[in-house]
Biopython code that builds the backbone (N, CA, C, O; Angstrom):
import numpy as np
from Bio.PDB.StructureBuilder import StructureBuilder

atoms = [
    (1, "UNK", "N", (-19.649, -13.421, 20.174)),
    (1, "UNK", "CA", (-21.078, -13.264, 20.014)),
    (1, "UNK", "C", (-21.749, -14.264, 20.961)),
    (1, "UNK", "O", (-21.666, -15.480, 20.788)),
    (2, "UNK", "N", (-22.409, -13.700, 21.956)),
    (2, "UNK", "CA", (-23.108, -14.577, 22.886)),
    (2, "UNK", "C", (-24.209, -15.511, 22.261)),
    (2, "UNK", "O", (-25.091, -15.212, 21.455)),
    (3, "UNK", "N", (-23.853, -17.017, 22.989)),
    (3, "UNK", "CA", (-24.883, -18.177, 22.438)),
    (3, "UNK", "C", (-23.805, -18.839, 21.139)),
    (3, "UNK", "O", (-24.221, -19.769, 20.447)),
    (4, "UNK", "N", (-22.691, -18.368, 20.958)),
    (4, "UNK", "CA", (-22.265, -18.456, 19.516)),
    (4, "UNK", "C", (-20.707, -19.708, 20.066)),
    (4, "UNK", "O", (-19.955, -19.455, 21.007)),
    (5, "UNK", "N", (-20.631, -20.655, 19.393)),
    (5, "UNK", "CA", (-19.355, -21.733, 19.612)),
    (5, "UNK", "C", (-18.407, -20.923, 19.029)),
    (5, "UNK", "O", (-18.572, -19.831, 18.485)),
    (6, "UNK", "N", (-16.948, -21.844, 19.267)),
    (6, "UNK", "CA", (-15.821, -20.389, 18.557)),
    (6, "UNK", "C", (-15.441, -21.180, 17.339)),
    (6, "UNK", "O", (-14.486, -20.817, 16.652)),
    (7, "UNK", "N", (-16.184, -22.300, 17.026)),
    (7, "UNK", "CA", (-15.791, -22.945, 15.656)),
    (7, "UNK", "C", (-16.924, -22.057, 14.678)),
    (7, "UNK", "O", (-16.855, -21.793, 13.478)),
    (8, "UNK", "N", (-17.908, -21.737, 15.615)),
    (8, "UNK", "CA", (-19.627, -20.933, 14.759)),
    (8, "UNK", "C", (-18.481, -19.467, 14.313)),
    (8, "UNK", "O", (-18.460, -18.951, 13.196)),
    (9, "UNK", "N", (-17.874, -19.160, 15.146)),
    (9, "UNK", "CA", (-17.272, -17.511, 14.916)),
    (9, "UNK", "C", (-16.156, -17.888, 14.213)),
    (9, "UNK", "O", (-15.797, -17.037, 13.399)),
    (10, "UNK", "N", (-15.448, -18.944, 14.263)),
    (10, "UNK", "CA", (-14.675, -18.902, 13.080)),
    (10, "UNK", "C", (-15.052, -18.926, 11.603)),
    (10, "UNK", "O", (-14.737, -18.153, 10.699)),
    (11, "UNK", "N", (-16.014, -20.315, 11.600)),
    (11, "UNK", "CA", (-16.601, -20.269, 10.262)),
    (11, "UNK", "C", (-16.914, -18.901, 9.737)),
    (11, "UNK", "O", (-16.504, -18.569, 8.625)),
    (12, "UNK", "N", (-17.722, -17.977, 10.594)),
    (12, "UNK", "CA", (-18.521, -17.079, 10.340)),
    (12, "UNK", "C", (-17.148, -15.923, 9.678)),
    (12, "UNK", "O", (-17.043, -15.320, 8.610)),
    (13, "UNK", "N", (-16.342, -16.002, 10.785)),
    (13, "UNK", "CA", (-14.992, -14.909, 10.293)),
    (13, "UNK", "C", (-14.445, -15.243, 9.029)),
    (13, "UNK", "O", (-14.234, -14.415, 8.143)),
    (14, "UNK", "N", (-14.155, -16.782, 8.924)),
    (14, "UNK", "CA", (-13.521, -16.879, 7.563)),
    (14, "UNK", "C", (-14.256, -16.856, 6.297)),
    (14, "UNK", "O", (-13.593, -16.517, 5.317)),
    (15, "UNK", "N", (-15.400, -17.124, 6.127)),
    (15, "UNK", "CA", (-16.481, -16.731, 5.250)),
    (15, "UNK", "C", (-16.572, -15.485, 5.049)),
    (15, "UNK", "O", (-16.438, -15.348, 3.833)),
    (16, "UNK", "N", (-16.742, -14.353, 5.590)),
    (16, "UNK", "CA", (-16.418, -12.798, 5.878)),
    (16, "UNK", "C", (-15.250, -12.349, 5.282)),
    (16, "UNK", "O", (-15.175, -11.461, 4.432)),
    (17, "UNK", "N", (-14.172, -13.116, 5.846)),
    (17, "UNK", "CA", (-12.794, -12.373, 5.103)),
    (17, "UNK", "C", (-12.710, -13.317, 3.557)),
    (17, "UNK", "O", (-11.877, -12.928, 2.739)),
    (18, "UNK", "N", (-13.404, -14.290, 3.269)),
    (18, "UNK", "CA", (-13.305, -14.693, 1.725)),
    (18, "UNK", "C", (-14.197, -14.102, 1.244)),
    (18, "UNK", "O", (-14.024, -14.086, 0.025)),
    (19, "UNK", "N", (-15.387, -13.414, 1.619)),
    (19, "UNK", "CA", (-16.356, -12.255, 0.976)),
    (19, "UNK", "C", (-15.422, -10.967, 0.647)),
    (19, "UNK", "O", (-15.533, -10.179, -0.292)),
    (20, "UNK", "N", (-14.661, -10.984, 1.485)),
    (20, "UNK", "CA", (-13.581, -9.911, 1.344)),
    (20, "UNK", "C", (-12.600, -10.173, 0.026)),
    (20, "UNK", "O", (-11.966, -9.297, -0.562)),
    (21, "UNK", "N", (-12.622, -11.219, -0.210)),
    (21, "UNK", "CA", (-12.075, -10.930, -1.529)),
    (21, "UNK", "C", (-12.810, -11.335, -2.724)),
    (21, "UNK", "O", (-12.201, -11.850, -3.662)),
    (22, "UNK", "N", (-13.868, -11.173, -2.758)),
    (22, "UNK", "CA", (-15.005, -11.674, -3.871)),
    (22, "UNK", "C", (-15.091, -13.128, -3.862)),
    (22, "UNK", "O", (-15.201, -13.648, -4.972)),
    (23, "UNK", "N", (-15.062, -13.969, -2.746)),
    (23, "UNK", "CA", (-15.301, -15.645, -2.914)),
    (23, "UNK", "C", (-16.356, -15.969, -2.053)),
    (23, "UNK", "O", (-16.380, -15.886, -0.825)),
    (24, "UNK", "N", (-17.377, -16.412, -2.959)),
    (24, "UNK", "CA", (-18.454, -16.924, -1.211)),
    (24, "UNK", "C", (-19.013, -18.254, -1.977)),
    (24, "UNK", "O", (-19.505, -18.511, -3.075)),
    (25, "UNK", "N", (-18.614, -19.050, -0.622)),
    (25, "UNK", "CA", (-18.594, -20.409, -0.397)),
    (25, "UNK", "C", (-20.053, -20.996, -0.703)),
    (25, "UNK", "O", (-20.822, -20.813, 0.240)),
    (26, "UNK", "N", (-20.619, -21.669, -1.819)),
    (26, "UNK", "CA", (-21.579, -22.213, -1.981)),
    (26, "UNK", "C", (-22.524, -20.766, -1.904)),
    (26, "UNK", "O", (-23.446, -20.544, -1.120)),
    (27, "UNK", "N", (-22.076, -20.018, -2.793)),
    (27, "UNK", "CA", (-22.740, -18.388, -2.712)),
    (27, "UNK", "C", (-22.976, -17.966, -1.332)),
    (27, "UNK", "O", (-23.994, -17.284, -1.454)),
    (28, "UNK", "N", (-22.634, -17.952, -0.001)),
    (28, "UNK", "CA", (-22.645, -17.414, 0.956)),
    (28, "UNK", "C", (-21.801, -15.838, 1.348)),
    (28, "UNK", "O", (-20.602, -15.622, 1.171)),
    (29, "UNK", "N", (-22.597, -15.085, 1.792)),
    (29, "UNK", "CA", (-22.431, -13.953, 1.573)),
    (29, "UNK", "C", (-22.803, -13.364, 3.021)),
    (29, "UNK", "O", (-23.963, -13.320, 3.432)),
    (30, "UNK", "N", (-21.684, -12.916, 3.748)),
    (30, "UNK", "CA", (-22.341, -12.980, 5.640)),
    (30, "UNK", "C", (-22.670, -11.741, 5.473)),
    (30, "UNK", "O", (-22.046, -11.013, 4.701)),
    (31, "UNK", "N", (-23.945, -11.240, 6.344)),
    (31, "UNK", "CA", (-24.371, -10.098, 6.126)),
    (31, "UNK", "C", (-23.640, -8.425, 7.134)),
    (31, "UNK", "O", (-23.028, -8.550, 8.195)),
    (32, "UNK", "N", (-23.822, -7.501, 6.692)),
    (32, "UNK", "CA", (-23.425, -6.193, 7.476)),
    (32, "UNK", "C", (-23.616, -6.154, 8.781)),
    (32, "UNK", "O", (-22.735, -5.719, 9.522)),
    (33, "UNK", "N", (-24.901, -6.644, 9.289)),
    (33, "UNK", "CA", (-24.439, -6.364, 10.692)),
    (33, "UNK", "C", (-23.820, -7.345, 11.465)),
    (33, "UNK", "O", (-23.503, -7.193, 12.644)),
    (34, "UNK", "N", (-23.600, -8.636, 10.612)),
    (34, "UNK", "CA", (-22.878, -10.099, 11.635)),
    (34, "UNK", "C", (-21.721, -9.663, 11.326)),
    (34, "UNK", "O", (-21.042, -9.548, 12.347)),
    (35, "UNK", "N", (-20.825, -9.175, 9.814)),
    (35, "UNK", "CA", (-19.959, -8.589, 10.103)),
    (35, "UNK", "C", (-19.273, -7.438, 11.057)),
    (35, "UNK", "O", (-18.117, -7.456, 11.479)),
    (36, "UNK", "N", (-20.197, -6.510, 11.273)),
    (36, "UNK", "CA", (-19.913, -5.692, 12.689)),
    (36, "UNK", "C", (-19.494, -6.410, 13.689)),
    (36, "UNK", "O", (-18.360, -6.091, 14.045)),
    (37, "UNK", "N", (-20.085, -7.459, 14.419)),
    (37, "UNK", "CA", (-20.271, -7.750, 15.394)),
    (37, "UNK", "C", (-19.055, -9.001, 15.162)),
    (37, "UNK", "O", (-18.702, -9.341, 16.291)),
    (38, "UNK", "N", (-18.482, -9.603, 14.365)),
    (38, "UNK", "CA", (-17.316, -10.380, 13.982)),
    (38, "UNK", "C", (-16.302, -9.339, 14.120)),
    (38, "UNK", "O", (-15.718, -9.305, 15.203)),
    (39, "UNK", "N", (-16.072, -8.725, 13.481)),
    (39, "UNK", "CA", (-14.954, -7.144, 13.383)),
    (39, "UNK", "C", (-14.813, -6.564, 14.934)),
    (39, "UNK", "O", (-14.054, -5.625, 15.174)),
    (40, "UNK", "N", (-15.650, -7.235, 16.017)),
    (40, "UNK", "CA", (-15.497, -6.390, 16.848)),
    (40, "UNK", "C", (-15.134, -7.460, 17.788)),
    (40, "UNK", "O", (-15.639, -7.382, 18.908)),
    (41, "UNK", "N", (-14.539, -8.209, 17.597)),
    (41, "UNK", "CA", (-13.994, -9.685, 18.194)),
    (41, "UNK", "C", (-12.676, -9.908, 18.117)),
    (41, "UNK", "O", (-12.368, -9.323, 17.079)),
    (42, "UNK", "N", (-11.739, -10.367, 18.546)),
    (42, "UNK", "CA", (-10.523, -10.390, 18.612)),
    (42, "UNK", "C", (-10.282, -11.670, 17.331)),
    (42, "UNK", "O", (-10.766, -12.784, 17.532)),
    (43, "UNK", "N", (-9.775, -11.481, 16.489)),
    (43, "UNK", "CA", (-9.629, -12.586, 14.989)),
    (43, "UNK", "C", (-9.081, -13.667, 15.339)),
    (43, "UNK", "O", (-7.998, -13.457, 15.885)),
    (44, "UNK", "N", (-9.382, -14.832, 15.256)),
    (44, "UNK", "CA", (-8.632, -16.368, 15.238)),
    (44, "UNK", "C", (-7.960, -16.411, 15.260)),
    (44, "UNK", "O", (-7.428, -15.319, 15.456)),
    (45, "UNK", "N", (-6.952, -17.657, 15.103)),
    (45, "UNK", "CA", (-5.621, -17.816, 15.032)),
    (45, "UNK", "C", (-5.410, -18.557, 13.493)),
    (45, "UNK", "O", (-6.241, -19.337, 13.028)),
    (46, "UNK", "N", (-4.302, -18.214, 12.882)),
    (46, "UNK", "CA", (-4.157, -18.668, 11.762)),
    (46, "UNK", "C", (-4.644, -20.026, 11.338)),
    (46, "UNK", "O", (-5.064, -20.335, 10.222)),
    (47, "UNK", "N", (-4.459, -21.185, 12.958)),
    (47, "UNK", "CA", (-4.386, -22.224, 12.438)),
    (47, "UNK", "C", (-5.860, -22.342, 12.264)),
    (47, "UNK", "O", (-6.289, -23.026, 11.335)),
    (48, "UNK", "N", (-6.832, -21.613, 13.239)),
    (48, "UNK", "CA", (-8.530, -21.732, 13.524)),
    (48, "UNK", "C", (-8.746, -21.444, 11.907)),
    (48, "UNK", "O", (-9.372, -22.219, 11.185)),
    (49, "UNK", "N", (-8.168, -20.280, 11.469)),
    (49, "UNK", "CA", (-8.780, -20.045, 9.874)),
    (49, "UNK", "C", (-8.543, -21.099, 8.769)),
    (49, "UNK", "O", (-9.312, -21.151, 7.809)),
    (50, "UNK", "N", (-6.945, -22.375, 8.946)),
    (50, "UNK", "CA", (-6.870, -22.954, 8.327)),
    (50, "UNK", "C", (-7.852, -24.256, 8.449)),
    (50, "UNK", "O", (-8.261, -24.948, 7.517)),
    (51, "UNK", "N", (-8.070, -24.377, 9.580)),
    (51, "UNK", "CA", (-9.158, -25.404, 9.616)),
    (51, "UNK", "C", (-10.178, -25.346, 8.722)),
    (51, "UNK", "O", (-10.410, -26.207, 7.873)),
    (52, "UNK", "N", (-11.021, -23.970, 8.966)),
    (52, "UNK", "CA", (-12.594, -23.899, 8.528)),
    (52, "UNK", "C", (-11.862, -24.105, 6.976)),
    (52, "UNK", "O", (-12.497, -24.844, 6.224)),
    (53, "UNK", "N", (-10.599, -23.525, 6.438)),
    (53, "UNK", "CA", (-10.452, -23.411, 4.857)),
    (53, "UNK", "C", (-10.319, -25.114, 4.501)),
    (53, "UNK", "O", (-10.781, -25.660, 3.499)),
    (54, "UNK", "N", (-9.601, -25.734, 5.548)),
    (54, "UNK", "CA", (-9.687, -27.272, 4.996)),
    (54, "UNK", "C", (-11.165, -28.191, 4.837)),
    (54, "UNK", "O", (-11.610, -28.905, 3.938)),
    (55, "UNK", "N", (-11.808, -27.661, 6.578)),
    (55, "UNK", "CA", (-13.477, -28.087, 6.428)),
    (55, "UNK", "C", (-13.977, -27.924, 5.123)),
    (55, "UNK", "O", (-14.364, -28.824, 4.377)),
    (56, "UNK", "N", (-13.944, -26.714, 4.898)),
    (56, "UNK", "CA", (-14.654, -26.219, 3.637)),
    (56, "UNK", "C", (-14.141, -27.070, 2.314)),
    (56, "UNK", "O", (-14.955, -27.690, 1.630)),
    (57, "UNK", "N", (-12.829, -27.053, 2.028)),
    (57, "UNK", "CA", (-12.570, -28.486, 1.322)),
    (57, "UNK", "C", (-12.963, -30.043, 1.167)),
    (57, "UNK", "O", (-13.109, -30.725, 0.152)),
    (58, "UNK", "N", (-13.062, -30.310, 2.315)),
    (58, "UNK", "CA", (-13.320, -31.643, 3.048)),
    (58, "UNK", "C", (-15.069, -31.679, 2.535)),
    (58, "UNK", "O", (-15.623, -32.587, 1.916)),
    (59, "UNK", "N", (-15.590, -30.564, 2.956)),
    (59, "UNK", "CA", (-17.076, -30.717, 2.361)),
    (59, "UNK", "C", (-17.186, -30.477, 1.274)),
    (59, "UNK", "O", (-18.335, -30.338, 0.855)),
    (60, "UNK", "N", (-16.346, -30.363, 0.583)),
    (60, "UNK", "CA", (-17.087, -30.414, -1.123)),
    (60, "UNK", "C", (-17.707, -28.795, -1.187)),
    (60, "UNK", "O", (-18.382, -28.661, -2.208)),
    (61, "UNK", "N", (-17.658, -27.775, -0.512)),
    (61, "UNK", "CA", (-18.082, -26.559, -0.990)),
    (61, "UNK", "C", (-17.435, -26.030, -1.787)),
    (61, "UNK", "O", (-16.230, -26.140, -1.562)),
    (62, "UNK", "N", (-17.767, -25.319, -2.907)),
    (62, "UNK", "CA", (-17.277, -24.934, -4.053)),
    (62, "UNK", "C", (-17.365, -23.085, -3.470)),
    (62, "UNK", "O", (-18.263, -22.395, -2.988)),
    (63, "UNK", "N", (-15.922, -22.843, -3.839)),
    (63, "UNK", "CA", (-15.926, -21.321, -3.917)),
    (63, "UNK", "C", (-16.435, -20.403, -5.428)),
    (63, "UNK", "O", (-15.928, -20.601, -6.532)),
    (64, "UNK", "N", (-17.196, -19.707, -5.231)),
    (64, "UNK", "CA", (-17.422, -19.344, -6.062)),
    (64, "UNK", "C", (-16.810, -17.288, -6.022)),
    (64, "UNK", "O", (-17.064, -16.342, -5.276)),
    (65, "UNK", "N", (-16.040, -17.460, -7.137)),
    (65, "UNK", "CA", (-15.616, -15.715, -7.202)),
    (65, "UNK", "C", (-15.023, -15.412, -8.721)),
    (65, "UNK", "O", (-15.099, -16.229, -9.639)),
    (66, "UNK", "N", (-14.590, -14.469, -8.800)),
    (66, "UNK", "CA", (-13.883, -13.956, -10.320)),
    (66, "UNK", "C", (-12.575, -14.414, -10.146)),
    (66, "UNK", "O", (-12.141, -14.958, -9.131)),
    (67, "UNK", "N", (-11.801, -14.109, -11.448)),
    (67, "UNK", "CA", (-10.557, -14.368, -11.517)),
    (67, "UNK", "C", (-9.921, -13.640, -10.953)),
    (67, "UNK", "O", (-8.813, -14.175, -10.990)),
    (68, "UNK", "N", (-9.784, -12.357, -10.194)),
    (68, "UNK", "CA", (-9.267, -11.717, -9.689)),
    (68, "UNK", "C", (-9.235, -11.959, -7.953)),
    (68, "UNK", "O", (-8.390, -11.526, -7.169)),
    (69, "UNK", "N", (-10.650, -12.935, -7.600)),
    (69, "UNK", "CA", (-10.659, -13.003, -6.347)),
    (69, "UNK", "C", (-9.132, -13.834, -5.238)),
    (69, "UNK", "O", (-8.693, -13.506, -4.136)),
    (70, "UNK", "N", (-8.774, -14.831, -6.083)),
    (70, "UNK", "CA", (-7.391, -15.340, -6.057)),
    (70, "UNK", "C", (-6.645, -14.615, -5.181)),
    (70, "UNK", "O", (-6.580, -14.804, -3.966)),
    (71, "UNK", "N", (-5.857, -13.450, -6.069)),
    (71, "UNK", "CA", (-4.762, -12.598, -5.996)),
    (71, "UNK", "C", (-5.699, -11.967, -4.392)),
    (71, "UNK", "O", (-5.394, -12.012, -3.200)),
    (72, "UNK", "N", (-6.599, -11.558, -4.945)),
    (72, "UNK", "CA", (-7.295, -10.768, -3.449)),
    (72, "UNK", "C", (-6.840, -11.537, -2.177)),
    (72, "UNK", "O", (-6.251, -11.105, -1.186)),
    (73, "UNK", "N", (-7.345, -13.017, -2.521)),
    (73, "UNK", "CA", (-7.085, -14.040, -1.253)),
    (73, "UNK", "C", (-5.731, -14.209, -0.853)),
    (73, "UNK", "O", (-5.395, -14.485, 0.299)),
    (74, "UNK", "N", (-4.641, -13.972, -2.198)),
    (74, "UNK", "CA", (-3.214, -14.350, -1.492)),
    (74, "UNK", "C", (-2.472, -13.200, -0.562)),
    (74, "UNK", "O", (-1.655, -13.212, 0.359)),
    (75, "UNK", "N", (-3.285, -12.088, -1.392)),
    (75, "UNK", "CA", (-2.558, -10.396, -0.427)),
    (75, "UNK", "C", (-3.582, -10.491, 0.615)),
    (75, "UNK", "O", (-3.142, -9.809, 1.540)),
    (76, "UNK", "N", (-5.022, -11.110, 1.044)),
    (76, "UNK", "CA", (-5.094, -10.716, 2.138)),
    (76, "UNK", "C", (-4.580, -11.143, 3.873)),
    (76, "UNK", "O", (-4.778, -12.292, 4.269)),
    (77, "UNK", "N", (-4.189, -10.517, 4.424)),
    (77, "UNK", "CA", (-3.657, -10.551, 5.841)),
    (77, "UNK", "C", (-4.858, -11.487, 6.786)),
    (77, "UNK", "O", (-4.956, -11.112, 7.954)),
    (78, "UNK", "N", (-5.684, -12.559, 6.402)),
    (78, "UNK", "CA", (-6.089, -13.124, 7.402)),
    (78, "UNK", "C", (-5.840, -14.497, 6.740)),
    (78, "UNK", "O", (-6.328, -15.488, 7.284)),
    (79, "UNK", "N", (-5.114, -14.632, 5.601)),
    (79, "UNK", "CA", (-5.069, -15.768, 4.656)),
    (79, "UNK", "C", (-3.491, -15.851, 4.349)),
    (79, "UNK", "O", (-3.049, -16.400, 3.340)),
    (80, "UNK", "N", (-2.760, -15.294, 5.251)),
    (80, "UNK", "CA", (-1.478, -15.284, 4.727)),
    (80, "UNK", "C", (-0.783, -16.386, 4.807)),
    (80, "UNK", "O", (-0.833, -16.887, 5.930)),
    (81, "UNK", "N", (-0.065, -17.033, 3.935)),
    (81, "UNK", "CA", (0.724, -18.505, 3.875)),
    (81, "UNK", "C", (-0.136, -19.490, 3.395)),
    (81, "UNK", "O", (0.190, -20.669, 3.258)),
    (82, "UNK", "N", (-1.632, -18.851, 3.045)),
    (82, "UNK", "CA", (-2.497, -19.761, 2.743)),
    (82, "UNK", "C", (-2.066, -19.833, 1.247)),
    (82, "UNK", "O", (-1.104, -19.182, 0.840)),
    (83, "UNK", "N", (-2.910, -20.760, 0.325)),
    (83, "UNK", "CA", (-3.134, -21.135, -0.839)),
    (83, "UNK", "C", (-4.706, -21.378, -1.019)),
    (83, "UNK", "O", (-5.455, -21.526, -0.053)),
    (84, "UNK", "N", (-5.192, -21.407, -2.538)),
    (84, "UNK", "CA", (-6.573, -21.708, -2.652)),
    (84, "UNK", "C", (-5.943, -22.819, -4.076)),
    (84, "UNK", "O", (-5.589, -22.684, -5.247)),
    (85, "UNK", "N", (-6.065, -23.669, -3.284)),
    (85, "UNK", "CA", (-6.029, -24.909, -4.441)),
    (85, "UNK", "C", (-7.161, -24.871, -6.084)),
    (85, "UNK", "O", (-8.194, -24.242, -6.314)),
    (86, "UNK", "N", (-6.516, -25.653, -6.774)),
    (86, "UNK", "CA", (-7.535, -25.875, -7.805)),
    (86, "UNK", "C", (-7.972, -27.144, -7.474)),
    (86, "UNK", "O", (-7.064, -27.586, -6.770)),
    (87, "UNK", "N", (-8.999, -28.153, -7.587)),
    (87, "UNK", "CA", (-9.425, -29.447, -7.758)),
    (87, "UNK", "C", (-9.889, -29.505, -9.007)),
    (87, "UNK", "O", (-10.794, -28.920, -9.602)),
    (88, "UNK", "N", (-8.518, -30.919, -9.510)),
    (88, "UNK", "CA", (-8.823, -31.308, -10.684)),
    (88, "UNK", "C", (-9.792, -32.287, -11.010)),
    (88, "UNK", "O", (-10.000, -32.582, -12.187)),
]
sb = StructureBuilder()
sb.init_structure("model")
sb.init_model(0)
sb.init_chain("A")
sb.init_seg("    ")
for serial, (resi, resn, name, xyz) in enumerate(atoms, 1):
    if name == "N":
        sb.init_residue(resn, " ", resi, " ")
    sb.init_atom(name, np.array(xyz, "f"), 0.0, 1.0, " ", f" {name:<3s}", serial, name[0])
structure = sb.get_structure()
């Protein structure tokens, strides 16, 4: 996405694919057409997605989703080998 950093398009991708499984980060919810235009980009690299998932740790953002969103996150293919920790 022109004007856009590739840490801006990662964040933006991995927020997108955790909307994808019912989790949005501090209720963030990326909208239909930024998703188009993400989907039409060649996807990160595992480690780019593990970053933004540690950032997102590191800042204290709270995921918010159902109990089912979990299982969503472990079968999906842009999160694979990942984990979603609990903080006790």
């Amino acid at each position: 996405m022109a004007g856009m950093s590739r840490l801006d398009f990662v964040q933006l991708y991995t927020v997108a694919r955790l909307n994808d499984c019912g989790i949005y980060p501090d209720w963030c919810k990326v909208v239909e057409s930024t998703r188009r235009k993400i989907d039409a980009m060649p996807p990160p690299s595992p480690e780019e997605v593990q970053l933004v998932l540690v950032q997102l740790d590191q800042e204290g953002i709270r995921l918010h989703g159902m109990e089912a969103s979990r299982e969503k996150f472990l079968a999906h293919p842009a999160f694979k080998g990942f984990d979603l920790g609990e903080k006790k």
